[in-house]
C-alpha positions as CSV (number, residue, x, y, z in Angstrom):
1,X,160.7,78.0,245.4
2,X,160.7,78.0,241.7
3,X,161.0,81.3,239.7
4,X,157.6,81.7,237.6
5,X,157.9,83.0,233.7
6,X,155.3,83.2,231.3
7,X,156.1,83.0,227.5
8,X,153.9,84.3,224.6
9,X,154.6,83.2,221.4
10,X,152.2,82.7,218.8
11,X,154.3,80.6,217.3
12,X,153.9,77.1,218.2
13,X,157.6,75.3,217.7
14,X,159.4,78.4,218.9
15,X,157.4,78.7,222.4
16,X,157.6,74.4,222.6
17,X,161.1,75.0,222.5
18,X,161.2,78.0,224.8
19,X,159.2,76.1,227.6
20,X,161.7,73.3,227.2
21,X,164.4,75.2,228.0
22,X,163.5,77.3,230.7
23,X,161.4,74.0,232.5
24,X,165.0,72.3,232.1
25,X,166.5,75.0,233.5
26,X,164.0,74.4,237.2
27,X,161.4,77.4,236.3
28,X,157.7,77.1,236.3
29,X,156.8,77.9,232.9
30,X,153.3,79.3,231.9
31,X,152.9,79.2,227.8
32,X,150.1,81.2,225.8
33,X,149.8,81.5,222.0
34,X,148.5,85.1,222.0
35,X,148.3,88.5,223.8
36,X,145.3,88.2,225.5
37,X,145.5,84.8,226.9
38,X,149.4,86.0,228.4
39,X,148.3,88.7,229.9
40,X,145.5,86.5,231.9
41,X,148.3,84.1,233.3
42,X,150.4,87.2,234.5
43,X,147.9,88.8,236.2
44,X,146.7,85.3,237.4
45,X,150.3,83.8,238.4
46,X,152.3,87.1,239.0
47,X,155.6,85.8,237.2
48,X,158.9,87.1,237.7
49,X,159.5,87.4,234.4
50,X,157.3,88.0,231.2
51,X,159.0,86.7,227.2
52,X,156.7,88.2,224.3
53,X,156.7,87.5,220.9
54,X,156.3,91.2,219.6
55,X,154.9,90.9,216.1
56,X,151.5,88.9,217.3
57,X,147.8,89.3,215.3
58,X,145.3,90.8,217.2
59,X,146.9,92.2,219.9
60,X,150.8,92.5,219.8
61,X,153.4,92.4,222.4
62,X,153.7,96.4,222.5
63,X,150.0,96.2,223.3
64,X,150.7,93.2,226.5
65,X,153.3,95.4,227.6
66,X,151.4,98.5,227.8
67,X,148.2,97.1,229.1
68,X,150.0,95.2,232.2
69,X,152.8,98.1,232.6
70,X,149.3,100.0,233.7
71,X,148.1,97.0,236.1
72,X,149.8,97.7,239.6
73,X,149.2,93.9,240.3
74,X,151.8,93.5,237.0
75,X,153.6,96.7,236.3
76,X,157.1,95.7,238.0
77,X,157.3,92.6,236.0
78,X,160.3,92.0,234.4
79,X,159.5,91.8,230.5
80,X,161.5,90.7,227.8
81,X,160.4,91.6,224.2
82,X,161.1,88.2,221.6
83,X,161.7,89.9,218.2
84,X,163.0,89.0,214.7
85,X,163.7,92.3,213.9
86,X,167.2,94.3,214.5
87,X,165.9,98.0,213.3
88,X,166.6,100.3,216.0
89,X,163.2,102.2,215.8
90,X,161.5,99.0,217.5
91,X,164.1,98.7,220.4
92,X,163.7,102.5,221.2
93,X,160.2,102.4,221.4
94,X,160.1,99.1,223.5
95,X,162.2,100.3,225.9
96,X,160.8,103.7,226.0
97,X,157.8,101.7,226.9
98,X,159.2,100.4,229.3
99,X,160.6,97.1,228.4
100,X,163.9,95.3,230.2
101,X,165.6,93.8,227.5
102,X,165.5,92.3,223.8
103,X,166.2,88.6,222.5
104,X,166.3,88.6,218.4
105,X,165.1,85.3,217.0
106,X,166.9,82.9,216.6
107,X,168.7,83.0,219.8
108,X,170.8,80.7,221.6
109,X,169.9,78.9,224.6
110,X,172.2,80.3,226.6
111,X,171.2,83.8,225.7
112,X,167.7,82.9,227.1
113,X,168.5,81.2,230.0
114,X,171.8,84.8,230.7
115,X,168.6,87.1,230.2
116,X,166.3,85.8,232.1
117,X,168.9,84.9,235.0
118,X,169.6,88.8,234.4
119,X,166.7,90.0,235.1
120,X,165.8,88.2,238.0
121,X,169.4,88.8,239.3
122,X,169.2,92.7,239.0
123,X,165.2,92.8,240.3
124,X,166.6,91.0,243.4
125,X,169.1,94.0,243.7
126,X,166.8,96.6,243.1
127,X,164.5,95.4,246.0
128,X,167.3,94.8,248.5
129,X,168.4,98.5,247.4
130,X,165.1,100.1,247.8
131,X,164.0,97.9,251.1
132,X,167.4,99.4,252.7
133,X,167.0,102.5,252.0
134,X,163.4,102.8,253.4
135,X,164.4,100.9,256.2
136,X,167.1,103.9,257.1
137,X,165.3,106.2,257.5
138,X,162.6,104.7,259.4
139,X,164.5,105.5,262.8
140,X,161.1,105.2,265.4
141,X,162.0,102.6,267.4
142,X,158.5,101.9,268.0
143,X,159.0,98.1,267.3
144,X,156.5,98.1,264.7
145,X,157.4,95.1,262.0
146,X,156.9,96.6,258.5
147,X,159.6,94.4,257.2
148,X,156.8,92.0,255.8
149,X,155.0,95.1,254.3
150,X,157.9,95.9,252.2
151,X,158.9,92.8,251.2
152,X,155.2,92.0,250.1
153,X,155.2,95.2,248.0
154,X,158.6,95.3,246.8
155,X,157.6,92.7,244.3
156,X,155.8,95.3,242.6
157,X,158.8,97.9,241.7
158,X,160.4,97.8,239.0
159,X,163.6,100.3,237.8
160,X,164.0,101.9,234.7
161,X,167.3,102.6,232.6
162,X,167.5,106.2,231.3
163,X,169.4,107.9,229.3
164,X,171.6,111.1,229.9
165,X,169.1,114.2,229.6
166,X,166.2,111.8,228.8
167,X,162.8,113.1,230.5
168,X,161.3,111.4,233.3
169,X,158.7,113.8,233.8
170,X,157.3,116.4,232.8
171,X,155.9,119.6,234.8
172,X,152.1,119.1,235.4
173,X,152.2,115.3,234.9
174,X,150.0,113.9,237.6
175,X,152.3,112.2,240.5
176,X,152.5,108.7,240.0
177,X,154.5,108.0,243.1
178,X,157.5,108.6,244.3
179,X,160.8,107.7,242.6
180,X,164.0,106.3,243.9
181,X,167.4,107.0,242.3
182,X,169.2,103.7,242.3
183,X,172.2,104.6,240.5
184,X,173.5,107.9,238.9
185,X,171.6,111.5,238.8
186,X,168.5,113.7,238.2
187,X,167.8,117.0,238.1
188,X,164.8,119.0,238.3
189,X,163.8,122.2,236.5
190,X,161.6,125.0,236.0
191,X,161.4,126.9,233.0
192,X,160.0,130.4,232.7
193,X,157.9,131.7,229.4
194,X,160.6,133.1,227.8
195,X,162.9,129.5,228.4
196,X,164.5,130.3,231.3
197,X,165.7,127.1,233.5
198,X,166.4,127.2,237.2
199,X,167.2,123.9,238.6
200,X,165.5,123.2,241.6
201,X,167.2,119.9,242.6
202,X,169.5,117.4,242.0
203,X,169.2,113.8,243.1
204,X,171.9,111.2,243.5
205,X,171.8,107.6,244.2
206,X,170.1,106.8,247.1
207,X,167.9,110.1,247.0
208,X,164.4,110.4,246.2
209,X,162.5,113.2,244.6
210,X,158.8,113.9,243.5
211,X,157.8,113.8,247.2
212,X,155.5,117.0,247.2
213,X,153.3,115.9,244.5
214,X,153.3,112.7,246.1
215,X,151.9,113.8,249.6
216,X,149.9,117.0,248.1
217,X,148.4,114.8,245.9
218,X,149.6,117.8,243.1
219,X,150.9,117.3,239.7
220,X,154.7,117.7,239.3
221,X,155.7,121.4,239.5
222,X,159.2,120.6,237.7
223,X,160.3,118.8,234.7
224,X,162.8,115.9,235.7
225,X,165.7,114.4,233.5
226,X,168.7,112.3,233.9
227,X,172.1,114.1,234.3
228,X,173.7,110.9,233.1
229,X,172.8,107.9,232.7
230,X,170.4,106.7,235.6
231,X,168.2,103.6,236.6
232,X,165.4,105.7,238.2
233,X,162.4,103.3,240.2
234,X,159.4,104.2,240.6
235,X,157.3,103.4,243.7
236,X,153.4,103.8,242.8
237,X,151.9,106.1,244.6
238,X,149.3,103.6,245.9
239,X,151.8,101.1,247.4
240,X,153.5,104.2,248.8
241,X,150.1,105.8,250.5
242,X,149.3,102.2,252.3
243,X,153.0,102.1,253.7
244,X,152.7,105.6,254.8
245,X,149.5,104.8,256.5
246,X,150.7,101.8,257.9
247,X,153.3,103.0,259.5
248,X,153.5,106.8,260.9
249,X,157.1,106.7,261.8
250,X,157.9,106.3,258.2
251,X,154.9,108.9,256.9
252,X,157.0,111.5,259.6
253,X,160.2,110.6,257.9
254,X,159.1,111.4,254.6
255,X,157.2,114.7,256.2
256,X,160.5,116.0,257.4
257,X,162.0,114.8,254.3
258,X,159.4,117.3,252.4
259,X,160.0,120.0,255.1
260,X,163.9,120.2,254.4
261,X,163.2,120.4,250.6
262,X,161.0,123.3,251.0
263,X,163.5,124.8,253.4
264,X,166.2,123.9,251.0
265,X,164.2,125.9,248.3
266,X,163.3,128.8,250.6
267,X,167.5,129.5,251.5
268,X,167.8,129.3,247.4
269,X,165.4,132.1,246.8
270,X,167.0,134.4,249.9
271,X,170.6,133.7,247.9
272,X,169.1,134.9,245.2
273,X,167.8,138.3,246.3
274,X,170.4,139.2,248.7
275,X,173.9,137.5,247.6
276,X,176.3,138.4,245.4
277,X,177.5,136.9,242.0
278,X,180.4,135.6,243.3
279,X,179.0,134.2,246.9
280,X,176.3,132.7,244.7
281,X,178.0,130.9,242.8
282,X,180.8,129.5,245.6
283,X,177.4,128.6,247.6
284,X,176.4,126.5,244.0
285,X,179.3,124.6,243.6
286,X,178.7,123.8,247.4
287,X,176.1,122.3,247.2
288,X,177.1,120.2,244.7
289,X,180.3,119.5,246.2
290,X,178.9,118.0,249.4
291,X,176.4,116.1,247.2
292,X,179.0,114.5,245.5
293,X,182.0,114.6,248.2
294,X,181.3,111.2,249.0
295,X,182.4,109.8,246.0
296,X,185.3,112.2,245.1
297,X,186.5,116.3,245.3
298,X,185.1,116.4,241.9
299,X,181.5,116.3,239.8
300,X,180.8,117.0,236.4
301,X,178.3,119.8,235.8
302,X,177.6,121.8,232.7
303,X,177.4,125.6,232.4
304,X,174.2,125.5,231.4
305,X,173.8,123.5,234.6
306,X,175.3,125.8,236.7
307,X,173.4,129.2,234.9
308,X,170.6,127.5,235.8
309,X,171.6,126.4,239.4
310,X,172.0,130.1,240.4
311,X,170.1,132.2,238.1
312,X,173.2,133.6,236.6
313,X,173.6,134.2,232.4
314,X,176.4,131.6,231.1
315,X,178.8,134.6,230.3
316,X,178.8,135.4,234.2
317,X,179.0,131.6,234.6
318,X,182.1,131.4,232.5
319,X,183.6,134.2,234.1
320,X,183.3,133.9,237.8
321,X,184.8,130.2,237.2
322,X,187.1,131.8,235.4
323,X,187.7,134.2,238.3
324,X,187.7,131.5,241.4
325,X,189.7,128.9,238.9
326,X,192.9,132.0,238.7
327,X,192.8,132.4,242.9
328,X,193.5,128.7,243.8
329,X,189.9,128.1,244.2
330,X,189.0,125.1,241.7
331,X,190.3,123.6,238.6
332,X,188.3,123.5,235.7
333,X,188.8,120.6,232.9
334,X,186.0,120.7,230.3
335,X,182.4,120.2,232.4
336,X,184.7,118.5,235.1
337,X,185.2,120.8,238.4
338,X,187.5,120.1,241.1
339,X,187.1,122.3,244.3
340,X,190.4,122.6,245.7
341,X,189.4,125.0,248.6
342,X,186.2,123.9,250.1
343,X,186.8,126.2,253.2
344,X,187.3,129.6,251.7
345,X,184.4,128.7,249.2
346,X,182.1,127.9,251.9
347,X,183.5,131.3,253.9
348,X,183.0,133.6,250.6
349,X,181.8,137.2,251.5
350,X,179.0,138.7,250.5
């Protein structure tokens, strides 16, 4: 089947020669020569991907993008911004807004033809990532085909580059669904009046987070940001309620899901009020040792990170590291932490 794009260009010879090239290339192509009339043919076609002309009278391509980022019908749309410009304001803001990539007029045709493959290619990705991880833990062998569900929906998600320490939340947003970490890492804090952070969870690849809001129906009660670079998606809460009522083994997947987090969070508050600095701490680095073990012995975390992991001050931080670092415990390069002795960390007295 052929891959659908629309172009909006109000310029007449640039979008004749854009629908040439793509059409030669075997795509459908869907042409409009302003803001209004493109955003009709996406909702109406549902393309895989969307080119825009950004400086366009009327109503401009920042204006397309927000209006059908806001459409679940059209928010996981690929979108590619066409621009003349190279200032560095204009990229930041389109892809804060949520934009996929830039093409700077003029551009070669084999630029198009390599971004729009892109997209497509890593959307196709994305999906097969997201279907297979829903799919694992849907372990009721209850026979029920939701294969068809997903694949319907799936369609509709869309991931999102951001940046190391870049917000992708913020406490008391309202929950907009539940996000998948495709590839690298989140964290999510609480900060007290006086600035005071306690991390209250960090998410890898393959890891979701922002399920309590999403089944209390509550704004977020943390603040989320990238620990390094991340491609974050974002499932809409919407799509996610009719596959939860769809199909119960999956809504009691998630449930238990939300039942170990709070669990999780309760064991965190008893370390704080009964364990020692030093046990504390071991029982910190831990955790983040076994979330990262599959990858290597070794994670990078800051020491802000880590005061705010386990509700220490950064000069205890320092020197309990310090302390576990000089008895064969770890080895400490910059924000780079190798545990050397998982077993006596793990058996740390009180």
């Amino acid at each position: 089947m052929s891959r659908k794009i629309v172009v909006i260009e109000d310029n007449k010879d640039i979008r004749k020669g854009i629908v040439e090239i793509l059409e030669l290339a075997s795509y459908t192509v869907f042409e409009a020569e302003n803001g209004r009339q493109g955003i009709d043919l996406a909702i109406q076609h549902t393309p895989d991907v969307i080119l825009c002309n950004i400086d366009m009278p009327d109503l401009d391509g920042y204006g397309v993008l927000l209006i059908l980022s806001r459409n679940p019908k059209t928010s996981g749309i690929s979108f590619i911004f066409l621009t003349g410009k190279r200032d560095q304001i204009d990229f930041r803001k389109g892809m804060e807004m949520g934009a996929d990539d830039y093409l700077i007029k003029p551009f070669e045709e084999v630029d198009l033809l390599k971004a729009v493959e892109g997209r497509i290619r890593r959307r196709e990705l994305q999906q097969f990532a997201l279907m297979d991880s829903i799919k694992s833990i849907y372990n009721n062998n209850s026979g029920k085909d939701y294969i068809s569900d997903l694949q319907n929906n799936l369609k509709n998600y869309k991931s999102r580059l951001y940046k190391k320490k870049q917000v992708i939340y913020y406490e008391g947003d309202p929950g907009s669904g539940l996000y998948f970490v495709l590839s690298g890492a989140v964290k999510t804090v609480k900060t007290d009046e006086d600035g005071h952070e306690l991390i209250t969870g960090i998410f890898l690849a393959g890891n979701y987070f922002g399920i309590n809001s999403m089944l209390s129906n509550q704004p977020f009660p943390d603040t989320a940001s990238a620990l390094e670079n991340s491609s974050i998606c974002l499932v809409p809460k919407e799509h996610m309620e009719t596959l939860l009522n769809s199909h119960p083994g999956i809504a009691k997947e998630f449930i238990q899901l939300l039942a170990q987090d709070n669990r999780d969070k309760e064991e965190q508050l008893l370390q704080f009020a009964y364990h020692s600095v030093r046990k504390r701490m071991a029982e910190v680095l831990m955790r983040l040792y076994h979330k990262h073990v599959k990858f290597a012995p070794n994670f990078e975390v800051t020491r802000e990170d880590l005061s705010a992991l386990s509700c220490m001050a950064s000069e205890t931080v320092s020197r309990t590291l310090s302390d576990f670092k000089s008895e064969g415990l770890l080895e400490k390069t910059g924000s780079t932490i190798t545990i050397l002795s998982p077993d006596r960390l793990t058996k740390m007295k009180n």
